[in-house]
C-alpha positions as CSV (number, residue, x, y, z in Angstrom):
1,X,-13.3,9.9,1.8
2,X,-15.1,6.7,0.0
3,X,-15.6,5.1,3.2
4,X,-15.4,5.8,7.2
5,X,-13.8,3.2,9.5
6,X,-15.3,2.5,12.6
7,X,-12.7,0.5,14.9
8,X,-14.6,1.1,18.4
9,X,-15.8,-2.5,18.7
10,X,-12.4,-3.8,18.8
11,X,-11.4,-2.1,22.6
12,X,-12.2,-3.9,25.7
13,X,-13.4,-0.5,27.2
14,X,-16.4,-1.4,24.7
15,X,-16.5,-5.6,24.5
16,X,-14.4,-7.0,27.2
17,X,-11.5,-8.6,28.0
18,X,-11.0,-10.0,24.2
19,X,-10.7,-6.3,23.3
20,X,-7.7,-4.4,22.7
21,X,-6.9,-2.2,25.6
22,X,-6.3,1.0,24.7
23,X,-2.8,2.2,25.6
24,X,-1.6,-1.1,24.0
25,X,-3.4,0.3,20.9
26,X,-1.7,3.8,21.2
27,X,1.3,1.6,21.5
28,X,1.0,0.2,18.2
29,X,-0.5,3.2,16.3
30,X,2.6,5.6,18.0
31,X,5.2,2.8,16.2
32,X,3.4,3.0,12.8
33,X,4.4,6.4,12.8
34,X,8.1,5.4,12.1
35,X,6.6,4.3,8.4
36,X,4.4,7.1,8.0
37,X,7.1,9.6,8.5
38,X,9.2,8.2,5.9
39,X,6.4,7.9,3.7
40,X,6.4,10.9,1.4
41,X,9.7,10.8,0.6
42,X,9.8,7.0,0.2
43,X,6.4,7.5,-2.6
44,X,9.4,10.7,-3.9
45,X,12.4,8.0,-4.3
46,X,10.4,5.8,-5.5
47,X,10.9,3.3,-3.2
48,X,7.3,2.3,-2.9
49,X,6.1,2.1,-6.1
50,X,2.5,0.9,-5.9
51,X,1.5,4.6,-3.7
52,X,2.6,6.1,-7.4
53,X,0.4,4.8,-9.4
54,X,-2.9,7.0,-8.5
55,X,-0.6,10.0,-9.9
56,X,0.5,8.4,-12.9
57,X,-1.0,9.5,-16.5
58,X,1.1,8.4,-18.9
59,X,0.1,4.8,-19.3
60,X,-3.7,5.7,-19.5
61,X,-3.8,6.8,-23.4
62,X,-2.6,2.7,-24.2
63,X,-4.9,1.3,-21.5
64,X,-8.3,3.6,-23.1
65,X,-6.9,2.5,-26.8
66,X,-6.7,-0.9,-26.1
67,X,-9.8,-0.9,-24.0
68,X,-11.7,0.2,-27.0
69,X,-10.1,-2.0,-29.3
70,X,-11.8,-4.8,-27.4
71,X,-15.4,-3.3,-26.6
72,X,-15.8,-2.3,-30.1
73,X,-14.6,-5.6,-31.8
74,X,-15.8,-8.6,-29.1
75,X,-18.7,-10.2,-27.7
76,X,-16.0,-12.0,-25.3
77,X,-12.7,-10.9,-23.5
78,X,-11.1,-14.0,-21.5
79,X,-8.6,-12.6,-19.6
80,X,-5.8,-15.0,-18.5
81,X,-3.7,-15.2,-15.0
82,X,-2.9,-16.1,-11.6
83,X,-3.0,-14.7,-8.5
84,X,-2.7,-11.0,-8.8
85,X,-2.3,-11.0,-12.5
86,X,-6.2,-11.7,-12.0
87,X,-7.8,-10.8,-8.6
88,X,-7.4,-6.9,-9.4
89,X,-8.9,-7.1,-12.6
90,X,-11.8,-9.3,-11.0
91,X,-12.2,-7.2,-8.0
92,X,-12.4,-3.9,-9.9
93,X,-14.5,-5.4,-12.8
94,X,-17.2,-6.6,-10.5
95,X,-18.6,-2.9,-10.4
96,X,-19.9,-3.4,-13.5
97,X,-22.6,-5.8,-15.1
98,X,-20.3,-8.4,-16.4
99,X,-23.2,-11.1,-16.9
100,X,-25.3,-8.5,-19.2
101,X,-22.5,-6.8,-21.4
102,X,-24.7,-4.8,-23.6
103,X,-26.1,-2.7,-20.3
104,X,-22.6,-1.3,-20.6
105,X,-22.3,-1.1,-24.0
106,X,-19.2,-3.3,-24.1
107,X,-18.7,-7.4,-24.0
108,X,-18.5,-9.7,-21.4
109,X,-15.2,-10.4,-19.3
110,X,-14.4,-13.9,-18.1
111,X,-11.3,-14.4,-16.1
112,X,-9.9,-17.5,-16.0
113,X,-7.0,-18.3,-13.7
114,X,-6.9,-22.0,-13.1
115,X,-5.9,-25.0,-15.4
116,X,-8.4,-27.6,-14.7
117,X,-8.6,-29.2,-17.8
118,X,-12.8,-29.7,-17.4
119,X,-13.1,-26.3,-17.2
120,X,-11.0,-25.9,-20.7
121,X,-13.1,-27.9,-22.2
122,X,-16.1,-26.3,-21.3
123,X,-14.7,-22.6,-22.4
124,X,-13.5,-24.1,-25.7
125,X,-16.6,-25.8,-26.7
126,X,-19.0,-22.7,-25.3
127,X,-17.5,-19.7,-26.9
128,X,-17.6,-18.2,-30.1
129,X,-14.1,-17.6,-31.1
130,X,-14.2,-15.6,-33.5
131,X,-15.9,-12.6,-31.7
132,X,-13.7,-13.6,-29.0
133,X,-10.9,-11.5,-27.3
134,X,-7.9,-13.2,-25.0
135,X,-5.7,-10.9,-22.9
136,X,-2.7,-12.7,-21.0
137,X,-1.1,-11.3,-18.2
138,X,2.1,-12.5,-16.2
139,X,4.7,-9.8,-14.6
140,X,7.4,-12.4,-15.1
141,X,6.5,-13.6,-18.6
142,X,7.0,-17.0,-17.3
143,X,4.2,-18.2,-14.9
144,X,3.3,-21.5,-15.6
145,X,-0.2,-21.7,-15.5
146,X,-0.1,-18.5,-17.1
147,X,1.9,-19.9,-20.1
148,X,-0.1,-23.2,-20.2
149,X,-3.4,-21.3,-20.6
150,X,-2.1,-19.2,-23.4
151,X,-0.7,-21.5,-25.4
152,X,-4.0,-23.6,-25.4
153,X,-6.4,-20.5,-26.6
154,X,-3.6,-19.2,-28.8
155,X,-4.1,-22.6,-30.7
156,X,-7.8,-22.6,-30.5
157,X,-8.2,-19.1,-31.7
158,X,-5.9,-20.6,-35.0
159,X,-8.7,-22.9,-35.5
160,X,-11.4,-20.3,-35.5
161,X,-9.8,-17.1,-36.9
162,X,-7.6,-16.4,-40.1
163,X,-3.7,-16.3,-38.9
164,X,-3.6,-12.5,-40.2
165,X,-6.0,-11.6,-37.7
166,X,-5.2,-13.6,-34.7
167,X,-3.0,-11.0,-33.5
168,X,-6.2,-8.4,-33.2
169,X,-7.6,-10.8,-31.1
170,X,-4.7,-11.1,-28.3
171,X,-3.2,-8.7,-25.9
172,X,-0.3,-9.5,-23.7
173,X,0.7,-7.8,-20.4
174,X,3.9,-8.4,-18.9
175,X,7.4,-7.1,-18.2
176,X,9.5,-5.4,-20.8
177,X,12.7,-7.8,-21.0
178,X,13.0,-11.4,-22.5
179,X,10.6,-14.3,-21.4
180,X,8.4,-16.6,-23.2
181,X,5.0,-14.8,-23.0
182,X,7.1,-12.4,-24.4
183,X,8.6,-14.2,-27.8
184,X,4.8,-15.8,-27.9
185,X,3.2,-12.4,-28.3
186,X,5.8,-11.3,-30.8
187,X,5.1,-14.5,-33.0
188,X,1.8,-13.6,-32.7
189,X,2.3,-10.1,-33.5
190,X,-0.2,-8.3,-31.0
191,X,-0.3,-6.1,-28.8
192,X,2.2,-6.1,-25.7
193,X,1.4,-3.5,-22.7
194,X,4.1,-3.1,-20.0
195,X,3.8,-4.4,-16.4
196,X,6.0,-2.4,-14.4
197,X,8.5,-4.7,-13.2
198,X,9.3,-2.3,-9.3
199,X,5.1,-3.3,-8.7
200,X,4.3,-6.9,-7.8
201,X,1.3,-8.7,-8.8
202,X,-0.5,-8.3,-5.5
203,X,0.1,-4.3,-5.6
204,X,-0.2,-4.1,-8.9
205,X,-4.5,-3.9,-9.1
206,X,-4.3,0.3,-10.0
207,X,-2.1,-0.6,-13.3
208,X,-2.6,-1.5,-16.0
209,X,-3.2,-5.3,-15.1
210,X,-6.4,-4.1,-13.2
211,X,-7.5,-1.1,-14.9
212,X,-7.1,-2.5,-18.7
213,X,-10.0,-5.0,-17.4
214,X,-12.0,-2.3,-15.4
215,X,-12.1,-0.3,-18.9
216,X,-13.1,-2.6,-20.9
217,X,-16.1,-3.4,-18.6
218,X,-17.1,0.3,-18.7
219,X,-16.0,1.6,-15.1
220,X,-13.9,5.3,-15.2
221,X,-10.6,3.9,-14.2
222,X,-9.4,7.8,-13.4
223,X,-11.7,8.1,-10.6
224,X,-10.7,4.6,-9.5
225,X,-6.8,6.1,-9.3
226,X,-8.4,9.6,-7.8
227,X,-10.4,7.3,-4.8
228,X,-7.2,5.7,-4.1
229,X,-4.8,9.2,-4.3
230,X,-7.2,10.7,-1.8
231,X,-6.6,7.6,1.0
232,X,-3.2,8.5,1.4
233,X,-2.9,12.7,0.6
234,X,-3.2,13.4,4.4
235,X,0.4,11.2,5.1
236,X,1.4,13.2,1.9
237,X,0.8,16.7,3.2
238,X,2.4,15.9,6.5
239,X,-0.9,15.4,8.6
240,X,-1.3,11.7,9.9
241,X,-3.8,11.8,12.7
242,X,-6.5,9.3,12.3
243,X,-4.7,7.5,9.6
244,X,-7.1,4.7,8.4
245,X,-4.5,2.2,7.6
246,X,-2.3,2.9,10.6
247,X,-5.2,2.6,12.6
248,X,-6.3,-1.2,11.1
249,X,-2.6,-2.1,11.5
250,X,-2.5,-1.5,15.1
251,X,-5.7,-2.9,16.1
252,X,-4.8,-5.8,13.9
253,X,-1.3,-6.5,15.4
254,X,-2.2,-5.3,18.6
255,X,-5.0,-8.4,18.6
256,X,-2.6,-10.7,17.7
257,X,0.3,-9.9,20.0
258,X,-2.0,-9.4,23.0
259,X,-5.5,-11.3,22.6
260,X,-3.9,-14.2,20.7
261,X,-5.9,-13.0,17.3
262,X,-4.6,-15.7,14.8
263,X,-7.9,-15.3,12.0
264,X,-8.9,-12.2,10.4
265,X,-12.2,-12.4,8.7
266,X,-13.9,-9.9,6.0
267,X,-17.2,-9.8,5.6
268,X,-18.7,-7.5,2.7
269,X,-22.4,-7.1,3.0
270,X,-22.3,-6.2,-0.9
271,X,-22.3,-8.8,-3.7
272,X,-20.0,-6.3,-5.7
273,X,-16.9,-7.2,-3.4
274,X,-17.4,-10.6,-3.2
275,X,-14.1,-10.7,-5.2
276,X,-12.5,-7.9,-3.0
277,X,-12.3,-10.5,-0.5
278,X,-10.7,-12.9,-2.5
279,X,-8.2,-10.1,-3.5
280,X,-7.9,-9.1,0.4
281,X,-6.9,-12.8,1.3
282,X,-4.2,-12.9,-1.2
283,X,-2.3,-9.6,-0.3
284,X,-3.0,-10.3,3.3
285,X,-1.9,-13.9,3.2
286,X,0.9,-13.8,0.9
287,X,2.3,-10.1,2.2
288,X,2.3,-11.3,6.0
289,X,2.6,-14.8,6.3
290,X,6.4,-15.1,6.7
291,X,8.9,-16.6,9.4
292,X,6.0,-17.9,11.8
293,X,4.0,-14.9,11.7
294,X,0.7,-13.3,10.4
295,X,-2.8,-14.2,11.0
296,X,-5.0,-16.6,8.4
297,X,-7.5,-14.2,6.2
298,X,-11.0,-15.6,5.9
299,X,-13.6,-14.3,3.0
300,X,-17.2,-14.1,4.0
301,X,-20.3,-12.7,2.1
302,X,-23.0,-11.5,3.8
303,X,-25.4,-12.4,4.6
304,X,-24.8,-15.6,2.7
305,X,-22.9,-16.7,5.8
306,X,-24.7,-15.3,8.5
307,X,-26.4,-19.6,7.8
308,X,-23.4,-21.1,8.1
309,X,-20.0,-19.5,9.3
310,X,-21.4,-17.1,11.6
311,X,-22.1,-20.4,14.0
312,X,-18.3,-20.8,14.2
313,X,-17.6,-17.2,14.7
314,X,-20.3,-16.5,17.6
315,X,-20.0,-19.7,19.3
316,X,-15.9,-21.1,18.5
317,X,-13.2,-20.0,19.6
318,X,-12.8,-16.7,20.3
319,X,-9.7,-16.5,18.1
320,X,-10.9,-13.9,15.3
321,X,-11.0,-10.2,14.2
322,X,-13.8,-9.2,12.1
323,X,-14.1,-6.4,9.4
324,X,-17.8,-6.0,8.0
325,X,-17.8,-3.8,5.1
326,X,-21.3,-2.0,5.2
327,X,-23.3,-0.6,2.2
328,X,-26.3,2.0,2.2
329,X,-28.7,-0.1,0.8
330,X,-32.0,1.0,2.6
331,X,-35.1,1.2,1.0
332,X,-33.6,0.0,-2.0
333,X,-34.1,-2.8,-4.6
334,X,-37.7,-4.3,-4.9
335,X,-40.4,-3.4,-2.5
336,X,-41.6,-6.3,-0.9
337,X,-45.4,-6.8,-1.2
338,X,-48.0,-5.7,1.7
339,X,-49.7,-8.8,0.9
340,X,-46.6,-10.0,3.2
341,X,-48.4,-9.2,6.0
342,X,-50.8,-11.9,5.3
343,X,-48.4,-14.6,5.6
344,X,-48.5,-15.9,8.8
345,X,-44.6,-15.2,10.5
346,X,-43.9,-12.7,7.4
347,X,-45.5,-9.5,8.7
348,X,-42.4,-7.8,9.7
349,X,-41.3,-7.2,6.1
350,X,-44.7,-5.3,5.4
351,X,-43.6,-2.3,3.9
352,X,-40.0,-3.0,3.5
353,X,-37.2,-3.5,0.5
354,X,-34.5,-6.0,-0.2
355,X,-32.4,-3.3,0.6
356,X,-33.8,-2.8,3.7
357,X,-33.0,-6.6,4.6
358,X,-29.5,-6.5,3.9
359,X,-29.2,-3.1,5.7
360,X,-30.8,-3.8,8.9
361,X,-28.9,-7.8,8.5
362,X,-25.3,-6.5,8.2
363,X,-26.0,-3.8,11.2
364,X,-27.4,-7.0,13.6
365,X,-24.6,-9.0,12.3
366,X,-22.0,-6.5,13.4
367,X,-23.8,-5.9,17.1
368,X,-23.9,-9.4,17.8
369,X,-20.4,-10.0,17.4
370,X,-20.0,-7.2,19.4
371,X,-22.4,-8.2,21.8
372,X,-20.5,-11.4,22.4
373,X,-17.0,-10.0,22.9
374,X,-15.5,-10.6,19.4
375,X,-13.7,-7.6,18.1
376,X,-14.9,-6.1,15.3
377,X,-14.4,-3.2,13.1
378,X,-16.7,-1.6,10.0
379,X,-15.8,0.2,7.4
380,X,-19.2,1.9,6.0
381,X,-19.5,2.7,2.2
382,X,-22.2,5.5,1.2
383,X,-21.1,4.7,-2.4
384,X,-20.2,1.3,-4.3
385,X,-18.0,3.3,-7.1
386,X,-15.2,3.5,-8.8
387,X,-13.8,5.8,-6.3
388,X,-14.6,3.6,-3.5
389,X,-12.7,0.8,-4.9
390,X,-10.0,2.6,-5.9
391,X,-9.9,3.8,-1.7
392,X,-10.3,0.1,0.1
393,X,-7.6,-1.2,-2.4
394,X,-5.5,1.5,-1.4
395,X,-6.8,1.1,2.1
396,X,-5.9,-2.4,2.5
397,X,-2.4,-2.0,0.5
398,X,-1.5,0.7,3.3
399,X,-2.5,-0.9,6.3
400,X,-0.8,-4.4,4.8
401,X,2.8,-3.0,4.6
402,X,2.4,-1.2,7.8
403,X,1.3,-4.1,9.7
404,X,4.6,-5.8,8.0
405,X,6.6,-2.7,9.5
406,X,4.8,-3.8,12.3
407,X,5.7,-7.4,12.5
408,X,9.4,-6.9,11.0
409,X,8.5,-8.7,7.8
410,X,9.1,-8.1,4.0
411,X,5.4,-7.6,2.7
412,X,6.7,-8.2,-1.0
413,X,8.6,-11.3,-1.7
414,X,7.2,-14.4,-1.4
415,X,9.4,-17.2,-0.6
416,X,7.0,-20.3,0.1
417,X,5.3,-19.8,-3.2
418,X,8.4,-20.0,-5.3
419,X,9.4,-22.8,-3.4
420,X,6.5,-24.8,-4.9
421,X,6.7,-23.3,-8.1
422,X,9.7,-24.6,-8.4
423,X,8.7,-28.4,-7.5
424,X,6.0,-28.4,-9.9
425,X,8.7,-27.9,-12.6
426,X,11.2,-30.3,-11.7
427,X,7.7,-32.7,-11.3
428,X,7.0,-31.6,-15.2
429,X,10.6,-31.7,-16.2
430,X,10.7,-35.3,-14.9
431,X,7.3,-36.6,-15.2
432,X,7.5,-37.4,-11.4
């Protein structure tokens, strides 16, 4: 495995009465075997389409063409969405050295997945359009922000680029039926890559919407799908003992229903998966939080906010779970000067790395929440790879719909979201 969970902060046996007790635990864990034996032949039917995609091989050959098309012809690739159109992509991509393209031989990626209009500006007037690529992705073919977006840097790249070649400088990735992203990118005549329309956005990080974007920057989107095959081949071969997921949903749920856990926080000590935590709070939020139930996801960074939120957490309410996400970073990065040692208050760094720092900070942060009786899991990771990613997404997917089994919600509509989807239409339609 890409990583090793470590859950033994979260039982009372170890911090107290805001712990988990254990039988309630083996409570939880024995009733997420009800999904786990249905699993296999759920991922057979198809019913869950999202565990297929680490097997699947017949989309790559289009995902490594295009991905070429737009290392070898752009300084630029603006990639254009919402939600999970965009937080896979960004998530995975951050493995590689965005912000100095030509260390990866490729260009830069910039994902853009708002509409403030200052921001538009700024893009327009900062880029160089003609070595400029644009990739738009929307599963629906109809997502307004989405649309807006397009349209604007379809027009701008007019202004720039010939209209013949316009079309080599777009890619579109939505669902095969009718829509208008869809008669767009035919009257633009570019390329058009299929979204699989059984895989929402949220799930959909290990297709093509995430690993077109991972390509382009350079990361080996096969061992991104092997990391996450290998999370889930235990359930697959009949053997699920020690499940990782089932184990985060039942501690999870098991806070929640016993200790009154309403906040989950998680806390990367790794600027890498910064953006996994944005991508977290999305599937977590949007998957569970449904008919007055699931718990509000909170993204940290360490140790960034070891100055700041870590007040709240150590000395508010006790209300909170907290996953730290470790990295093996000792003795690495710059050496820090023995000339430390003549700075008065500095000489415990003598001798020591950055690496060291954030090692030894993350460990201290993860004891002290311990230490004052807030449950707490880590999830160490030797490696920060492709096949490490590929594993927490997977991860995280798993333990999300088993927590929803757990809670007796649907973890794949979202029903408060198109409610104000559909508002800010009628707003638009009526200039209300």
């Amino acid at each position: 495995m890409s990583f090793a969970l470590d859950i033994t902060d979260c039982f009372a046996s170890e911090i107290g009465d805001s712990g988990l007790e254990e039988a309630t635990f083996e409570q939880y864990l024995q009733k997420t075997g009800e999904f786990l034996e249905t699993l296999p032949s759920q991922v057979g039917d198809g019913k869950l389409p999202f565990l297929s995609l680490p097997a699947k091989q017949d989309d790559l050959p289009e995902i490594f063409e295009t991905a070429a098309h737009f290392r070898e012809n752009f300084d630029d690739v603006i990639v254009l969405g919402t939600g999970g159109s965009s937080l896979g992509g960004r998530t995975l991509s951050a493995l590689a050295p965005l912000e100095y393209p030509k260390s990866c031989g490729g260009p830069r990626l910039r994902f853009v997945d708002n509409v403030d209009p200052h921001s538009f500006d700024l893009l327009i007037a900062a880029t160089d359009w003609s070595r400029t690529g644009v990739i738009a992705i929307s599963k629906s073919g109809s997502t307004a922000e989405t649309m807006a977006q397009f349209v604007v840097l379809s027009n701008t790249l007019r202004t720039h680029v010939t209209e013949d070649r316009v079309s080599d400088h777009v890619a579109v990735i939505t669902e095969p039926k009718p829509s208008p992203l869809v008669s767009m990118a035919e009257n633009i005549g570019c390329r058009v890559l299929d979204h699989d329309p059984h895989v929402g956005g949220r799930y959909s990080a290990l297709s093509v919407t995430g690993l077109l974007p991972a390509a382009i920057a350079g990361l080996d989107i096969t061992a991104i799908r092997a990391g996450a095959a290998r999370v889930f081949q235990s359930v697959l071969d009949g053997a699920t003992a020690d499940f990782t997921p089932a184990l985060g949903a039942a501690v999870s749920v098991g806070l929640e229903r016993t200790k009154g856990v309403k906040t989950t926080v998680l806390m990367p000590y790794c600027d890498r998966l910064a953006e996994f935590g944005l991508w977290y709070c999305q599937l977590w939020a949007e998957s569970l939080g449904k008919s007055g139930e699931g718990t509000t996801p909170i993204r940290a960074i360490g140790t960034v906010d070891q100055h700041s939120q870590i007040q709240l957490y150590l000395d508010g309410p006790a209300d909170k779970m907290y996953t730290l996400i470790l990295t093996d970073t000792a003795g690495r990065g710059p050496n820090l000067s023995d000339t430390m040692a003549d700075i008065e208050g500095l000489a415990y760094l003598r001798g020591r790395t950055i690496g060291d720092l954030l090692s030894v900070a993350g460990r201290a942060t993860a004891e002290t929440l311990a230490n004052n009786g807030r449950p707490t899991r880590i999830l160490r990771v030797p490696a920060v790879d492709e096949a490490a990613m590929g594993a927490l997404m997977m991860h995280f997917m798993l333990e999300t719909v088993i927590a929803a089994h757990l809670i007796g919600v649907d973890p794949y509509d979202q029903p408060a979201v198109e409610e104000g989807k559909t508002l800010a239409r009628i707003y638009l339609e009526t200039g209300g």
